[in-house]
N, C-alpha and C positions, 0 to 999 in steps of 0.2 A: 783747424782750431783758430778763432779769431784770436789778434793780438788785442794788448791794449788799448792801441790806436782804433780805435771802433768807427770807421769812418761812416758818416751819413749816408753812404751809398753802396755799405756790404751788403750783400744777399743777404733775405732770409735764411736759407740754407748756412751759410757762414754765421751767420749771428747766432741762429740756433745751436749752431754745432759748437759754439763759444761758452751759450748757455748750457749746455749738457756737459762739458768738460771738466776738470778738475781745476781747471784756472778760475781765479776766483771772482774774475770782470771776462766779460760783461756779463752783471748777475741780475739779482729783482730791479735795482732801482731802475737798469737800463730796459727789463722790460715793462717796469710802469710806464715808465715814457715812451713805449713804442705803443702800448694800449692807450694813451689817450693822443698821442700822433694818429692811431688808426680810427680812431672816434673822431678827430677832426676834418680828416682825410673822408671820410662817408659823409660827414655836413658837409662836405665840400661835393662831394660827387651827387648828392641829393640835389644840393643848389642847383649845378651844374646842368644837370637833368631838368631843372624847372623853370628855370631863366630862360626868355625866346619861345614859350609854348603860349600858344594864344588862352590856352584854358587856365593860365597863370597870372596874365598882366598886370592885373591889380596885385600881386604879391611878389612883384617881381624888383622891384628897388629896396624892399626890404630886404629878399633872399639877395643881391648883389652886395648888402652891406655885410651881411652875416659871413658870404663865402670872402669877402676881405680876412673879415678876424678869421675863420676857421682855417685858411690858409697860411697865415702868421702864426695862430698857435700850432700850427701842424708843424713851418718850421723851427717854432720854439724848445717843440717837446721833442722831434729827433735829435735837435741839436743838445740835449739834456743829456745822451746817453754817453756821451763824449763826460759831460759835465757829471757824470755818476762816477766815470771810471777815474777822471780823474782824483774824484775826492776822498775816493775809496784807498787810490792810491798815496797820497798824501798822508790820510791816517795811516799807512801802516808804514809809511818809512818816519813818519816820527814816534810810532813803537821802537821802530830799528835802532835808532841815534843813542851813541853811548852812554852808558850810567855808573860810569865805576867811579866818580867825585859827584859830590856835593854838588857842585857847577854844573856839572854836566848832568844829573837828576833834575835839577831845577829850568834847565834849559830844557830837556826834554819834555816836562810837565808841562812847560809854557806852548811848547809847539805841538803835543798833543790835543791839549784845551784848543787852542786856534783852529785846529785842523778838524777838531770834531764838531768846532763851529760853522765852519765851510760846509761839512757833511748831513748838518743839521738842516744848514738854510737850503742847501739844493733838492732832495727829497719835498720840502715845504712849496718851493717853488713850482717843481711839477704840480703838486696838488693843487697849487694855484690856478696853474693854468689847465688843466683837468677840470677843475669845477668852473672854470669859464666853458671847455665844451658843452659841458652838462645843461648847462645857464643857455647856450645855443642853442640844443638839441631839441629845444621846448618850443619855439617859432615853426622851429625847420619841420618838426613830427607835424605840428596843427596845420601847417603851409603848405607844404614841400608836395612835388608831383604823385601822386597814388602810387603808381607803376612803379614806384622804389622806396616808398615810405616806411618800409621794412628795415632800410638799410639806415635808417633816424634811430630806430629801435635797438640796431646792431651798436650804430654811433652810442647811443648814450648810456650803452651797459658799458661798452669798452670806454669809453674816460669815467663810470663811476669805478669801475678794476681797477684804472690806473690812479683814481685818487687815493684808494683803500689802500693799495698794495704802496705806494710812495709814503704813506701817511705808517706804515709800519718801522721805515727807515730813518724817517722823525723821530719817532718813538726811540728806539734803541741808540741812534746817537745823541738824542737828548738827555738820555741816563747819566751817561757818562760824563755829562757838563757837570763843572763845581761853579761853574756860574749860572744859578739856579733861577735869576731875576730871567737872565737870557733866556733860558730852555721855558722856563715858565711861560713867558712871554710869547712861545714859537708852538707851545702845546695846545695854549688856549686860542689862538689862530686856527691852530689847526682841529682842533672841537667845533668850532664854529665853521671851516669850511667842511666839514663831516656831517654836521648835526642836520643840516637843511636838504644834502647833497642825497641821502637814503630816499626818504621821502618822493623828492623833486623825480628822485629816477625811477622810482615806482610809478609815479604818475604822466610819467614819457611813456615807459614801455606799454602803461595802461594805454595810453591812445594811438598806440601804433597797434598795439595787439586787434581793440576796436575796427581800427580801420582796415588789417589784414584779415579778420576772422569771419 
């Protein structure tokens, strides 16, 4: 069973078996963020594949800038899983914090609201960086070497899961906001990296599909 010190470098097998557990991290948000780490991780291994092939050169300083970002967002978004667990945990120990006075009702209200702020923004923030894979995967599919162009296609379904499935944790801790200007503010973001994000990924898979079939 994973603790919840979720380290960037536990097995699958271990994170998995964390996920199936009754403990309650590392849960979705940790694994939105491994679906669009694994979306970035395939632009990067596409790159990879197509940088130094003579049948590439002319596409080959574009695909070295792209595996730049693809590799930064890769380590953005594992390093997210850490940044879910801990936010998860934060909201529930200010559920915990005593409320038998007035004082201390209102001290816990205040550190709830903060907390469910943090948990708001971190979900938002994967989805961020998700729909910059997405936003890659669209060079890398029309570019990228034949002989793995498959795996553009794998890339940009797993960061549009990882935006949908992060953009769910948006949702639910923005409810809970009585600061409405803020959650407002963090939904309509979040409609807008959605709204283009369906689409765009439909028409990646379309041209990987093309060039597999």
């Amino acid at each position: 069973m994973a603790t919840n010190d979720t380290a960037a470098d536990t097995t699958i097998a271990v994170f998995l078996d964390g996920l199936a557990s009754a403990a309650p991290t590392p849960g979705g948000g940790g694994a939105a963020a491994i679906h669009g780490a694994m979306g970035a991780a395939l632009l990067s291994m596409v790159c990879n594949l197509t940088i130094g092939k003579k049948k590439y050169v002319a596409v080959e300083g574009e695909l070295k800038d792209i595996l730049a970002q693809s590799e930064a967002l890769r380590a953005e978004l594992t390093g997210m899983i850490a940044d879910d667990v801990a936010a998860f945990d934060a909201v529930m120990a200010a559920y915990g914090l005593p409320k038998g006075t007035d004082d201390e009702k209102a001290a816990r209200a205040e550190t709830i609201q903060e907390a469910l702020k943090v948990a708001t923004d971190v979900p938002l923030d994967c989805c961020r960086a998700c729909r910059k894979v997405i936003d890659l995967a669209e060079p890398v599919a029309e570019k990228g070497n034949l002989n793995v162009i498959s795996d553009a296609g794998v890339a940009v379904l797993s960061a549009h899961a990882g935006l949908r499935s992060a953009a769910l944790n948006v949702y639910v801790n923005a409810k809970g906001l009585d600061d409405r200007a803020f959650a407002d503010e963090r939904l309509k973001e979040l409609e807008s990296l959605l709204g283009a994000a369906g689409p765009l990924n439909e028409s990646i898979y379309e041209i990987v599909k093309a060039k597999v079939n």
